[in-house]
C-alpha positions in Angstrom: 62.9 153.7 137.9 61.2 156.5 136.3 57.3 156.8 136.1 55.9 159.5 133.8 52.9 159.4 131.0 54.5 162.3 129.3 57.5 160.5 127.3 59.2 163.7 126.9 59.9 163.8 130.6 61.0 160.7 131.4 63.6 161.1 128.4 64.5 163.8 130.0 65.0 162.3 133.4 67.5 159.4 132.4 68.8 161.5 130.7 69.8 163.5 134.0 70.2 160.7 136.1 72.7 159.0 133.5 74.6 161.8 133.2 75.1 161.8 137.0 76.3 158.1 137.3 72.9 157.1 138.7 71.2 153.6 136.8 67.7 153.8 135.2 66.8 149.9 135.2 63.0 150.4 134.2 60.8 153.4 132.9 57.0 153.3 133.0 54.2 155.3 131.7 50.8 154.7 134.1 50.8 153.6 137.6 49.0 150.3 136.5 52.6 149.1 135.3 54.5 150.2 138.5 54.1 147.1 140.4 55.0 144.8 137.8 58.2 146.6 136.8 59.3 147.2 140.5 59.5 143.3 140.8 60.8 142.6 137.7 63.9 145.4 137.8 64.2 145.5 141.7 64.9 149.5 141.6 66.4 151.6 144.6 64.1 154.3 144.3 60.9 155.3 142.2 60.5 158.7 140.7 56.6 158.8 140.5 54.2 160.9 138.5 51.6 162.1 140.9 49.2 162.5 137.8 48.4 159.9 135.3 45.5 159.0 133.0 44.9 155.1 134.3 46.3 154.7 137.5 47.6 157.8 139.5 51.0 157.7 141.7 48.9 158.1 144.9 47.6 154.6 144.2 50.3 153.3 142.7 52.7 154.4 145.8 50.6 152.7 148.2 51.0 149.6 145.9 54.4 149.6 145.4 54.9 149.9 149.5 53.2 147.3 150.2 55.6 144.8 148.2 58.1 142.9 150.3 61.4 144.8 150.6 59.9 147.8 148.7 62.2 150.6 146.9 62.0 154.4 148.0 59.1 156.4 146.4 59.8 160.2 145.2 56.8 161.5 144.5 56.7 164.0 141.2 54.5 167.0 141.5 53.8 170.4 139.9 52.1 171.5 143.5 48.5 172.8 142.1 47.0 170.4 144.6 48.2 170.4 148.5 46.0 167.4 149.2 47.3 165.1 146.1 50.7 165.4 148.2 49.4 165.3 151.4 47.8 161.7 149.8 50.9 160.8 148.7 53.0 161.0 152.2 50.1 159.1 153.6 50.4 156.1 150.9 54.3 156.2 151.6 55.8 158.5 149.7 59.8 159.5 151.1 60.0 163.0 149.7 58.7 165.0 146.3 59.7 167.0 143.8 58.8 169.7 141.7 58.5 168.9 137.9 60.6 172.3 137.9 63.4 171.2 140.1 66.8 171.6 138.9 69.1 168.3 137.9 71.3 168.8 140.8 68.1 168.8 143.0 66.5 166.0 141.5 70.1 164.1 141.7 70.6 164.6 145.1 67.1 163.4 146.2 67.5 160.3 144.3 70.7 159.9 146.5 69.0 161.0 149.7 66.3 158.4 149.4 68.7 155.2 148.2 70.9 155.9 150.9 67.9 155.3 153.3 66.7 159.4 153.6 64.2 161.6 152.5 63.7 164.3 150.1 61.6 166.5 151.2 62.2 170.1 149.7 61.7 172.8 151.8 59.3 174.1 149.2 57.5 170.6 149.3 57.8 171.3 153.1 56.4 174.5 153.1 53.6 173.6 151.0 53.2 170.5 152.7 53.0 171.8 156.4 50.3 174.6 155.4 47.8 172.5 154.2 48.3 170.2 158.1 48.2 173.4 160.1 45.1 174.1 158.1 43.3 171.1 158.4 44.8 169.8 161.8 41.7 170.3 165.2 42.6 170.1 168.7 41.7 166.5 168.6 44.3 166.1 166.5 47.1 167.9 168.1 46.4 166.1 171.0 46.5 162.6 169.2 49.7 163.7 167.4 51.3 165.1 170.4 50.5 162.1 172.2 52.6 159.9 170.0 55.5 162.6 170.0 55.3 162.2 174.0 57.5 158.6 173.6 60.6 160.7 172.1 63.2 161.7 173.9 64.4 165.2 173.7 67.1 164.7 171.1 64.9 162.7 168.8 62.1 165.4 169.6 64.8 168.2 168.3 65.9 166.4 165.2 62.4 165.4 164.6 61.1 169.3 164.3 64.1 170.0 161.9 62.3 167.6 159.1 59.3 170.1 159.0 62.3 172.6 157.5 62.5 170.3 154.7 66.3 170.0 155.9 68.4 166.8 155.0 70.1 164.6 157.4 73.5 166.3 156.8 71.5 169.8 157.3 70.1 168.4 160.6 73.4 167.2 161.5 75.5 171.0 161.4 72.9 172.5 162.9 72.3 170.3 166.1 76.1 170.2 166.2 75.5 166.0 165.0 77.1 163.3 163.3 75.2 162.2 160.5 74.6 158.9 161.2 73.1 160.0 164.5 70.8 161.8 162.8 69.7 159.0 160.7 69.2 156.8 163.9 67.5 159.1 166.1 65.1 159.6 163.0 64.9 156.2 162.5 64.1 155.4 165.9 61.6 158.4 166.3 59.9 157.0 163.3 59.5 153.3 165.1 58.3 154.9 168.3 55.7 157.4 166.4 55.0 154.7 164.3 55.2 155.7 161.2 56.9 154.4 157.7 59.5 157.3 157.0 60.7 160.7 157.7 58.0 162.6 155.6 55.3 161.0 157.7 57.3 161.9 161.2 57.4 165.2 159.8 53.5 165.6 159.2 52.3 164.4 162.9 55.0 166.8 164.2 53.0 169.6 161.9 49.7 168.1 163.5 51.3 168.5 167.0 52.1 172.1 166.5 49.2 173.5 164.0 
């Protein structure tokens, strides 16, 4: 499903995921039509606009996660404001892109995210991870580090990889992994830590070490 008030751009989107194989069900223009559509087209994954004039994808994220069963959320973002992503992660968001990415990019994130990962860019990362270190006090390193303490060293390794913005597969040749493994250490990490989804793991792991 494709969420965008700019028409242009989600015309541009199906058009992209179409060509690629990949199903648009349901296209919306304000986050005040997200929740309806979501339950009425059952989608795999949301591409969200993080801006728009009604109801903005922060808001409409957190609503759309708290529905029963609720479909991936890739948050859409041109980056001019660290916090509006930082927001986003917190509301539920599994990854973001950039309103620049290429098609492959945004293909392969849609992907990621059905098949149960995350699409967090290392750009998005990057961006992401600044704005913690800056904002993250000793108080909160300890809290974060705290949580981390449950993990076990594997889950601990894997866990700091996600900060890279690197993909399960990435993870996976460079801890010398099977995919899947990676994808249940994370997902046990994220139980332990208790947290929603990768992107969040990856911001208290930023919190531990800013």
């Amino acid at each position: 499903m494709v969420v965008d008030d700019d028409a242009m751009v989600r015309r541009l989107l199906r058009t992209i995921l179409q060509a690629s194989g990949l199903y648009v069900v349901a296209e919306a223009a304000d986050g005040d039509q997200v929740v309806t559509a979501v339950q009425a087209h059952h989608p795999d994954v949301v591409l969200m606009d993080l801006r728009m004039p009604r109801v903005d994808g922060v808001v409409a994220t957190r609503a759309v996660r708290a529905l029963p069963d609720p479909p991936g959320v890739i948050a859409m973002t041109s980056f001019d404001t660290e916090q509006i992503i930082l927001d986003a992660v917190r509301a539920g968001a599994d990854g973001f892109l950039a309103k620049d990415a290429e098609p492959a990019e945004i293909v392969a994130a849609v992907r990621a995210v059905a098949g149960g990962g995350g699409a967090l860019s290392p750009r998005a990362a990057k961006t992401m991870i600044t704005q913690v270190g800056a904002d993250t006090g000793a108080a909160t390193r300890r809290v974060a580090g705290e949580r981390l303490a449950a993990l076990t060293e594997r889950e601990m390794d894997v866990a700091r990889l996600l900060v890279d913005g690197l993909s399960n597969g990435e993870i996976a040749g460079r801890l010398y992994l099977g995919e899947a493994t990676v994808k249940t250490h994370l997902s046990s990490a994220c139980s332990k830590v208790g947290v929603a989804n990768r992107t969040q793991l990856a911001i208290v792991v930023a919190q531990a070490t800013g």
